[in-house]
KETI-906695 format. One record per atom (N, C-alpha, C): x, y, z. Coordinates in steps of 0.2 Angstrom, whole numbers, plus 5000, padded with zeros to 4 digits. Example, Ala and Ser with C-alpha at 12.3 -4.5 7.8 and 13.67 -1.06 7.14 Angstrom:
! KETI-906695
u / v / w
5066 / 4972 / 5039
5062 / 4978 / 5039
5066 / 4984 / 5039
5064 / 4989 / 5035
5068 / 4995 / 5036
5064 / 5000 / 5039
***
This chain:
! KETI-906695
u / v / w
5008 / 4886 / 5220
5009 / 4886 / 5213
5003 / 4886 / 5209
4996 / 4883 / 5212
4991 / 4883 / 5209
4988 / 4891 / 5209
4987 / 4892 / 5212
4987 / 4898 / 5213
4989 / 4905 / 5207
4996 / 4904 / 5206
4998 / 4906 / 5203
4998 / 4903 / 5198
4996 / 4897 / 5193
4992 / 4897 / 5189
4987 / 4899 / 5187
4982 / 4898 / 5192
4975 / 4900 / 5192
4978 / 4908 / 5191
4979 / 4913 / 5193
4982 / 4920 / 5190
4984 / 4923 / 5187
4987 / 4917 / 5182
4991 / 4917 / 5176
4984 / 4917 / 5171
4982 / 4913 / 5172
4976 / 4909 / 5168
4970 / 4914 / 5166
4969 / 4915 / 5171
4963 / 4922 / 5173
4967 / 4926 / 5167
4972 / 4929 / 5171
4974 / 4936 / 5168
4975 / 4935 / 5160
4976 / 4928 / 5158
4978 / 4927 / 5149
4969 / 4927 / 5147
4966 / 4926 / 5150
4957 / 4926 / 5149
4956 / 4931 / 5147
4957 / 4936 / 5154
4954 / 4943 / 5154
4959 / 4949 / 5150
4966 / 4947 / 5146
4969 / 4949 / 5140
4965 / 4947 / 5135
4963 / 4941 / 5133
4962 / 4938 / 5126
4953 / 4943 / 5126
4949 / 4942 / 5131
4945 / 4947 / 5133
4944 / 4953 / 5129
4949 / 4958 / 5131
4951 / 4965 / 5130
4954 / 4965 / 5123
4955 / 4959 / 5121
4960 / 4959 / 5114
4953 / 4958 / 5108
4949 / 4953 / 5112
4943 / 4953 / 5108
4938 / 4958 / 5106
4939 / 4962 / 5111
4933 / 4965 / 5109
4938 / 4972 / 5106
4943 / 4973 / 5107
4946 / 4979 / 5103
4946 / 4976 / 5095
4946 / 4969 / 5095
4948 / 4967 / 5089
4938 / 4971 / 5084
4934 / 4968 / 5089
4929 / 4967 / 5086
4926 / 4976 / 5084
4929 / 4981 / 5089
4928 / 4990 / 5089
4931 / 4990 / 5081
4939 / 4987 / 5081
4941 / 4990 / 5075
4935 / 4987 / 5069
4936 / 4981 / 5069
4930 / 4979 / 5062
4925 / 4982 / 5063
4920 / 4985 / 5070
4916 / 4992 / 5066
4919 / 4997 / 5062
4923 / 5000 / 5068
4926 / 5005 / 5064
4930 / 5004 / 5055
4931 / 4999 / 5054
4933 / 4996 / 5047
4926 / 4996 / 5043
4922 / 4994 / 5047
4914 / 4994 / 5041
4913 / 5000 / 5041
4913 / 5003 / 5045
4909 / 5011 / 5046
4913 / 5015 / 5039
4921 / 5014 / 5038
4924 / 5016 / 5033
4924 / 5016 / 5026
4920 / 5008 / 5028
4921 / 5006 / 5021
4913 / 5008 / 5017
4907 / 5008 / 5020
4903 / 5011 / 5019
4901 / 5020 / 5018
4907 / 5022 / 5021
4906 / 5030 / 5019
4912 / 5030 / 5013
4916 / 5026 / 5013
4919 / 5027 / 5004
4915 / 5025 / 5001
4912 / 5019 / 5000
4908 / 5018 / 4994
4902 / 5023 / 4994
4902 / 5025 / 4999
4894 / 5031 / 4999
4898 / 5036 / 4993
4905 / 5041 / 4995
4910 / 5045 / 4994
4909 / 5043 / 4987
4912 / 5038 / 4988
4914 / 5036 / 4979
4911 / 5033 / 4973
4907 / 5029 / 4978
4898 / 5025 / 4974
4904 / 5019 / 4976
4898 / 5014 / 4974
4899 / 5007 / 4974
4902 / 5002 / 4967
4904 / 4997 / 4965
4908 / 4994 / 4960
4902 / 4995 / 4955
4903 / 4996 / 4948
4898 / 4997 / 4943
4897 / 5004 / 4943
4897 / 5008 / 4947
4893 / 5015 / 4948
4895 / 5020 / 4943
4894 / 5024 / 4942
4897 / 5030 / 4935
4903 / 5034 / 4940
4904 / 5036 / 4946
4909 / 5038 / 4950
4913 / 5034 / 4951
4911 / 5027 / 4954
4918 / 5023 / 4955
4920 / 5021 / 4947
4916 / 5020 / 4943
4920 / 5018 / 4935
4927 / 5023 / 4932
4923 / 5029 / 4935
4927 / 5035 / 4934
4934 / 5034 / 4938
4934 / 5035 / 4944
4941 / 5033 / 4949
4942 / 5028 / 4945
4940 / 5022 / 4944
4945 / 5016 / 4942
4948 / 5017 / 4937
4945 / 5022 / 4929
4948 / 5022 / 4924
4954 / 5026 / 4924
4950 / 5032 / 4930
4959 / 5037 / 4929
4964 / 5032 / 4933
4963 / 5028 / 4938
4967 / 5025 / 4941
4971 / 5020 / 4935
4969 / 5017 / 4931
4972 / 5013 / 4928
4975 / 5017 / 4921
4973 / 5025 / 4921
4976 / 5030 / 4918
4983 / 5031 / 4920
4982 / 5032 / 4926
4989 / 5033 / 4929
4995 / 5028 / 4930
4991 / 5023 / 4932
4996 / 5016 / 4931
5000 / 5017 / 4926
4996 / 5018 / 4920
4998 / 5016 / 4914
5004 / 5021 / 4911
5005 / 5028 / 4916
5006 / 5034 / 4916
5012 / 5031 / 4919
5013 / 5027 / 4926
5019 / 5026 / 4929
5023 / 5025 / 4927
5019 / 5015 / 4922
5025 / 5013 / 4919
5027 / 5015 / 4914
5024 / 5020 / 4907
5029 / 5024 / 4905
5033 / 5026 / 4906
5033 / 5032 / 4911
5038 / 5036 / 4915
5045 / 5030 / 4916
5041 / 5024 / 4919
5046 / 5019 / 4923
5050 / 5018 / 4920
5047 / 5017 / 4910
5052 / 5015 / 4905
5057 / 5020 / 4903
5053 / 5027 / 4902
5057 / 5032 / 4900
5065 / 5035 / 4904
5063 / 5032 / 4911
5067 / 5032 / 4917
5073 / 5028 / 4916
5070 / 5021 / 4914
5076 / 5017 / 4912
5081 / 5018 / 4907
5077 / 5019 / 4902
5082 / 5022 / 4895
5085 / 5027 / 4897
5083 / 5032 / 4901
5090 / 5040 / 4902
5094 / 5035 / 4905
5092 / 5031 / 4913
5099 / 5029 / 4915
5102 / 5022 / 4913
5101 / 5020 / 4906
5107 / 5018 / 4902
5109 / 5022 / 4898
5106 / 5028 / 4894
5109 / 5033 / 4891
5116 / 5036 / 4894
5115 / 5039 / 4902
5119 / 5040 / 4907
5125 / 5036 / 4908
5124 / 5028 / 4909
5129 / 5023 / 4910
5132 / 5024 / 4903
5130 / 5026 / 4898
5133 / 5024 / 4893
5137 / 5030 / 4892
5134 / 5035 / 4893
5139 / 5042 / 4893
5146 / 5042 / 4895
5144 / 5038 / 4904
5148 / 5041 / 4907
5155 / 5033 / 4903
5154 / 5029 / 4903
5158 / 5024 / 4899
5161 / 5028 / 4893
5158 / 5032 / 4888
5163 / 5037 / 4883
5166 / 5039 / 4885
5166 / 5042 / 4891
5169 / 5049 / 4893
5176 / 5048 / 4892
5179 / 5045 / 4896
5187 / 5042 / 4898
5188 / 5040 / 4887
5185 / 5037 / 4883
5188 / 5036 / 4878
5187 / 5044 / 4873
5181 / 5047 / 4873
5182 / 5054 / 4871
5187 / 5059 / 4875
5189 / 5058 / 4881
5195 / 5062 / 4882
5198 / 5061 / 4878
5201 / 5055 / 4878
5209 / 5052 / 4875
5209 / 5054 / 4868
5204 / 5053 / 4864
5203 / 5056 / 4856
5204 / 5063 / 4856
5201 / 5069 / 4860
5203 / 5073 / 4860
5210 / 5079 / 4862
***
């Protein structure tokens, strides 16, 4: 039985091992990323990144328009289709 702990044991090491250092490739690979975007698009302050953020907050602000305009057709629509059955009967 000890045995087969000690194997148990081992093997949860040399998993937690394997887990480690894939953990640690990704956070390269995550830094390597994050350092060619900011190269790509400049750094926070930068004349390129201010540009991205303003359009990006252009669009945002484009969304929720839309979002509103979206809501008002569909209770225009709810509202319609609630007429319908009493404009048949009038006409």
């Amino acid at each position: 039985m000890t045995l087969s702990r000690d194997a148990a044991f081992e093997e949860v090491q040399l998993r937690n091992k394997f887990l480690t250092e894939k953990l640690e490739d990704f956070e390269q690979v995550m830094k390597k990323r994050q350092m060619s975007a900011s190269q790509e698009f400049g750094a926070p302050g930068s004349a390129a990144y201010n540009e991205l953020k303003n359009k990006e907050d252009k669009l945002q602000k484009e969304i929720i328009q839309l979002s509103e305009e979206n809501i008002e057709l569909k209770f225009e629509v709810e509202q319609s289709r609630k007429d319908i059955p009493r404009l048949k009967v009038r006409s």
